[in-house]
LUMRO-558044 format. One record per residue: x negated, y negated, z of N, C-alpha, C in turn. Coordinates in steps of 0.05 Angstrom, whole numbers, padded with zeros to 5 digits, always signed. Each point is the difference from the previous one (the first is absolute). Example, Ala and Ser with C-alpha at 12.3 -4.5 7.8 and 13.67 -1.06 7.14 Angstrom:
2
-00264+00114+00156+00018-00024+00000-00018-00024+00000+00007-00021-00014-00016-00024+00001+00015-00022+00014
//
This chain:
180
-02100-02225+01536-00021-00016-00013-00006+00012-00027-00003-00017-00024+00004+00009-00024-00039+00023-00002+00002+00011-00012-00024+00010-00011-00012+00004-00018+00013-00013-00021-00011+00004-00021+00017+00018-00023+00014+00018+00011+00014+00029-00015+00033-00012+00010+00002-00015+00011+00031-00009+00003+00003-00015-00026+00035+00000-00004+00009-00014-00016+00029+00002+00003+00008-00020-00012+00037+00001-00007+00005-00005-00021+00009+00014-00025+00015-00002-00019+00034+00004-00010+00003-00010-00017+00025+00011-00005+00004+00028-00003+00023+00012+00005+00009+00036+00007-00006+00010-00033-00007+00016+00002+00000+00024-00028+00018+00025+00008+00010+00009-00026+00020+00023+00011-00017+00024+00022-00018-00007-00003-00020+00030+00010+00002-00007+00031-00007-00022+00003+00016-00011+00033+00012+00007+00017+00025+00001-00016+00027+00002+00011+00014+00020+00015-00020+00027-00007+00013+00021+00027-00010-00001+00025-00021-00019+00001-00011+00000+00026+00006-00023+00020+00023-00017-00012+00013-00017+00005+00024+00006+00025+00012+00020-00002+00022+00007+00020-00023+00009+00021-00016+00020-00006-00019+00023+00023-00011-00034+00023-00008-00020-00011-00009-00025+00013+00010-00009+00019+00031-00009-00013+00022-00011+00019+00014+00017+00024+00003+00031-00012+00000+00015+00019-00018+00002+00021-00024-00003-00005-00016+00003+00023+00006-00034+00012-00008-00010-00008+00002-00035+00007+00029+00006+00021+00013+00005-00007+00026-00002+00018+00005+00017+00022-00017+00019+00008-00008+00023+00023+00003-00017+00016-00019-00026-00009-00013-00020+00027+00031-00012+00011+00021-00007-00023+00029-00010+00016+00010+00023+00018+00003+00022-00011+00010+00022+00014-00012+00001+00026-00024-00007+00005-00018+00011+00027+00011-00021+00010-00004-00027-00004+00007-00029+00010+00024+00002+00012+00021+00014-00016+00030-00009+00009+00008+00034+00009-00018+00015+00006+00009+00014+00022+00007+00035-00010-00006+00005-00026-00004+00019-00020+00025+00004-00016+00007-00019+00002+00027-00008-00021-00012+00020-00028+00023+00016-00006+00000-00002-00037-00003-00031-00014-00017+00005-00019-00005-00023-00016+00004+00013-00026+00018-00021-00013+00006+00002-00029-00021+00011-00022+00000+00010-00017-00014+00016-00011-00003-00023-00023-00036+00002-00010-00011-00025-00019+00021+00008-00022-00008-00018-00014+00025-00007-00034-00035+00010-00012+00007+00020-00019-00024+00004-00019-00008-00019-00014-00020+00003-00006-00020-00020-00015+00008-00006-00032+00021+00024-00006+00003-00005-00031+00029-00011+00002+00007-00007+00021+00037-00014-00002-00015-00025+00013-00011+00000+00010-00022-00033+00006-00002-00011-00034-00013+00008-00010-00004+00002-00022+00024-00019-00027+00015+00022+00009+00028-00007-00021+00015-00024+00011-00006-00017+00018+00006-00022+00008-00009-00026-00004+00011-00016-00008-00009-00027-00008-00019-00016+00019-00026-00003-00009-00020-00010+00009-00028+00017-00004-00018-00006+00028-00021+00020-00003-00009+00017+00016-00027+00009-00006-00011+00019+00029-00025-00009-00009-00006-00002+00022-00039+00001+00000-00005+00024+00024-00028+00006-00002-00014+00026+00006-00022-00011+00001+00000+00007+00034-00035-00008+00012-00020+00029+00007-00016+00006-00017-00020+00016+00001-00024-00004+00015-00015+00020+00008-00023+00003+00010-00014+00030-00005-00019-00006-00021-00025+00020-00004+00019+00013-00018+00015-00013-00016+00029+00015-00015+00019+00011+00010-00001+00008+00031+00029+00016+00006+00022-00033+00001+00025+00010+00002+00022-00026-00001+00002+00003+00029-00001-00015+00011+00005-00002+00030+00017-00023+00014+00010-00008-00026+00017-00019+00004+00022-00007-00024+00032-00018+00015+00011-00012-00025+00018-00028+00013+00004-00016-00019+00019-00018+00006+00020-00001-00021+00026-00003+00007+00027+00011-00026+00010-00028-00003-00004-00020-00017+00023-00020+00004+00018-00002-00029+00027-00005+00009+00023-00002-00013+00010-00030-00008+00012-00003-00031+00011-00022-00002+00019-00001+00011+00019-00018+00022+00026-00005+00007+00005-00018-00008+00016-00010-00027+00016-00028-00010-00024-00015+00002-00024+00005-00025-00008-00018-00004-00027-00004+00022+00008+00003+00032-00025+00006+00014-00015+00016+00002-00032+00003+00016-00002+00033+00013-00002+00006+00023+00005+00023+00006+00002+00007+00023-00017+00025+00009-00019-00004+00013-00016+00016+00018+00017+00027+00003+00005+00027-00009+00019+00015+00008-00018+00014+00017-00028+00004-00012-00011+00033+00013-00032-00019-00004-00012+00010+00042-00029+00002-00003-00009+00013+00008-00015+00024-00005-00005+00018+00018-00035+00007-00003-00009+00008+00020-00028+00012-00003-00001+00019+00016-00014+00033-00011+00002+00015+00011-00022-00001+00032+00010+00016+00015-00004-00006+00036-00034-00004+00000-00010+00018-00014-00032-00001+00005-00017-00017-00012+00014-00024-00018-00005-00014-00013-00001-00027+00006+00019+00008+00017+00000-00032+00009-00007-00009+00025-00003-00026+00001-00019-00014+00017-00029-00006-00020-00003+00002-00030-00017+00001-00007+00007-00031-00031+00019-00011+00010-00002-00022-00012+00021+00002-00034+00012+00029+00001+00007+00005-00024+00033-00017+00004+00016+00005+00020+00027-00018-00003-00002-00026-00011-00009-00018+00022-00020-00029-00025+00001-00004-00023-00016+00030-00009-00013-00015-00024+00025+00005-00019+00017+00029+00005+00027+00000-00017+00014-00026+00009+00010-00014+00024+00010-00019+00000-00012-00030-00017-00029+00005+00005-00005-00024-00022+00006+00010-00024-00003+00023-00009+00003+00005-00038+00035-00009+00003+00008+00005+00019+00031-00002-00011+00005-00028-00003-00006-00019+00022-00001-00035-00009-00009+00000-00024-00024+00012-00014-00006-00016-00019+00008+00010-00034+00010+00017+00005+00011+00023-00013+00029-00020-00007+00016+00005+00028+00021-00023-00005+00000-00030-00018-00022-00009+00005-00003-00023-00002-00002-00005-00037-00016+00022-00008-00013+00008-00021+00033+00000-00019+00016+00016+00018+00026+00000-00023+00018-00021+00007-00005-00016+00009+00008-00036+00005+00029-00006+00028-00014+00028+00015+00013-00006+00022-00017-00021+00028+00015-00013+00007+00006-00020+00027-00012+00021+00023+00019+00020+00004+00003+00004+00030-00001+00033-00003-00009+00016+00028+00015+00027+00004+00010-00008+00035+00019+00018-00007+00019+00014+00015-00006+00027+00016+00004+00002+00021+00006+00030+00016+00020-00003+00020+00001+00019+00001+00015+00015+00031-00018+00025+00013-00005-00006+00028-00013+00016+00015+00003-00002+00028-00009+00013+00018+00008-00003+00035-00017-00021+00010+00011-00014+00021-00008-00027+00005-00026+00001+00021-00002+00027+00006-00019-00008+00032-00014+00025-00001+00005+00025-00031-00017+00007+00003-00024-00001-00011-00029+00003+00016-00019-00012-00008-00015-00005-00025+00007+00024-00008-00010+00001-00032+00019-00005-00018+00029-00011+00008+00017-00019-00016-00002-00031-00002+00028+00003+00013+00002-00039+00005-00039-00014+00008+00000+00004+00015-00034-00009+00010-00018+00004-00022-00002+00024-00011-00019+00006-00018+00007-00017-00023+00029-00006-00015+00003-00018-00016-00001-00030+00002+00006-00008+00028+00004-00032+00010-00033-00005-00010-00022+00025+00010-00033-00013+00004-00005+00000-00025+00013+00009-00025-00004-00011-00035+00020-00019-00002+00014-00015+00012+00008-00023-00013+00033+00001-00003+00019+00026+00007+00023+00001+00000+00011-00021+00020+00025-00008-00004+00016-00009+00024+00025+00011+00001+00014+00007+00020+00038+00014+00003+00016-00029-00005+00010+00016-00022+00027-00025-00016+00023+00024+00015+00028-00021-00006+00023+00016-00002+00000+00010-00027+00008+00026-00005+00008+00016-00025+00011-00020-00027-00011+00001-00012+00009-00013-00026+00019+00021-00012+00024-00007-00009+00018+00021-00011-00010+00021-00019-00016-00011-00012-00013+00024-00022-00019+00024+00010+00000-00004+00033-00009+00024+00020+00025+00021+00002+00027-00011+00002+00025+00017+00013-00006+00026-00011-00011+00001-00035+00003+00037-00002-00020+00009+00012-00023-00018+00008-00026+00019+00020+00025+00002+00031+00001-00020+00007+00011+00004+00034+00021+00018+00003+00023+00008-00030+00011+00022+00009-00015+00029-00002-00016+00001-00012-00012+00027-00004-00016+00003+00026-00011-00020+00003-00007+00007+00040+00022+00006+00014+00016-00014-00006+00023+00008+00027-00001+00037-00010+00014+00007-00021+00001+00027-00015-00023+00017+00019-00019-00007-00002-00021+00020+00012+00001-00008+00036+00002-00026+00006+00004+00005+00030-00030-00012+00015-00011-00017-00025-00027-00006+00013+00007-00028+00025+00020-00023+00001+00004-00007+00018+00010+00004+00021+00003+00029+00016+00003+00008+00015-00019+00009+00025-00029+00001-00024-00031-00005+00014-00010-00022+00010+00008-00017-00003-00011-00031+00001+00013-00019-00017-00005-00017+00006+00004-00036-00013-00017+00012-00032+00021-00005-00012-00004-00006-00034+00000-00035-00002-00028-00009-00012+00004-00017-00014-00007-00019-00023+00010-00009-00021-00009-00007-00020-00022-00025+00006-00022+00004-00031-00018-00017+00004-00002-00007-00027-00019-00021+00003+00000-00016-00037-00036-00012+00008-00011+00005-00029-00028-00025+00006+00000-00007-00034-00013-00020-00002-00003-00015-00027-00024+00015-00010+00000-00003-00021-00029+00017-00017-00004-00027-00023-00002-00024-00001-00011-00011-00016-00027+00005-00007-00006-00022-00013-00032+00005-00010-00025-00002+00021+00011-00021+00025-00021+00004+00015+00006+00019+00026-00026+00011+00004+00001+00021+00019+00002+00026-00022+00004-00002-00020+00009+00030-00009-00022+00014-00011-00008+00026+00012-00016+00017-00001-00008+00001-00041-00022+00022-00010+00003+00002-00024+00014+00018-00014+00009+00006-00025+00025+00011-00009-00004+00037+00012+00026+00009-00001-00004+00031+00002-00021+00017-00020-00013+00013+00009-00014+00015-00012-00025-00001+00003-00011-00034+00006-00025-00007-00002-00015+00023+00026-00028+00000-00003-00006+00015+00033+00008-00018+00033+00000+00013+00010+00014-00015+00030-00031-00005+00024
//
C-alpha cells in the first residue's frame, strides 16, 4: 500500500549497483521453490543499462527497492527484468513498476509489452495474467530471449511462457516518475 514516500521513476546511474544485490535476492525465492537449485547470477545494473531501452526504479523512503529492465526487440518491448527486493514486497511496489512500464511504453509510442516468465508460478504467470497479460505463442523477435533461457537452463524448472498485454491509452497508469 502506497504511503506517501513510494515512488517509481526512471533509473539514475546511482541506482544501478543495487540492481543485481535485488534480483539476487528476488531469485533465492526460485532457488527455494525449485529445490535449491543454483540460480544464475543477476546481469548488473550498469550492462542493464547499456542496453536498448529502459529501467525504472521503485523507491521507498529513498532506499531503491525495486527495478523493472525493459529492452527494445525489433522495434517492440519487452519486459526483460522485474524484480523487488524480498522485504519489499507484498507492498504494492511490482504494480506500480509494471504500471510505469505500460505507460512509459506507451509514452515512446509503443502498442504492446512482451515477457517471458514461469507459467504457474505464483508470482509469475498469475501475478502477470491479474495485470492484464495473456500467453501468446513466441513471436520470433523472442528467439534471442528463448535461447538465452535455454543457455541458462531456466526451463528445466517449470513451464516457460511467453506473455503480451496492450498499453494503449486507456487503462494506462501516469507517466514514469510521477509519485505512485
Amino acid at each position: 500500500m502506497p504511503d506517501g514516500l513510494s515512488a517509481v521513476r526512471v533509473a539514475t546511474a546511482a541506482d544501478l549497483p543495487a540492481f543485481a544485490p535485488i534480483e539476487d535476492a528476488g531469485d533465492e525465492q526460485f532457488a527455494r521453490l525449485f529445490g535449491g537449485v543454483d540460480w544464475p547470477a543477476a546481469t548488473p545494473g550498469e550492462d542493464r543499462a547499456r542496453e536498448p531501452g529502459f529501467l525504472l526504479t521503485a523507491t521507498e523512503a529513498g532506499r531503491v527497492v525495486g527495478f523493472a529492465h525493459v529492452v527494445q526487440l525489433g522495434g517492440h518491448w519487452h519486459l526483460e527484468q522485474l524484480a523487488v527486493d524480498p522485504p519489499w514486497q507484498r507492498r504494492g511496489h511490482g504494480g506500480r513498476l509494471l504500471a510505469a512500464t505500460h505507460a512509459e511504453v506507451a509514452t515512446r509510442g509503443g502498442a504492446e509489452v512482451t515477457l517471458v516468465t514461469y507459467a504457474d508460478v505464483p508470482w509469475n504467470g498469475p501475478w502477470y495474467a491479474r495485470h492484464g497479460y495473456a500467453e501468446v505463442d513466441p513471436p520470433a523477435r523472442l528467439a534471442p530471449v528463448l535461447a538465452a533461457e535455454d543457455l541458462l537452463g531456466l526451463a528445466q524448472h517449470g513451464r516457460r511462457v511467453a506473455m503480451r498485454r496492450d498499453v494503449g491509452a486507456a487503462g494506462v497508469s501516469p507517466r514514469a516518475g510521477s509519485r505512485a
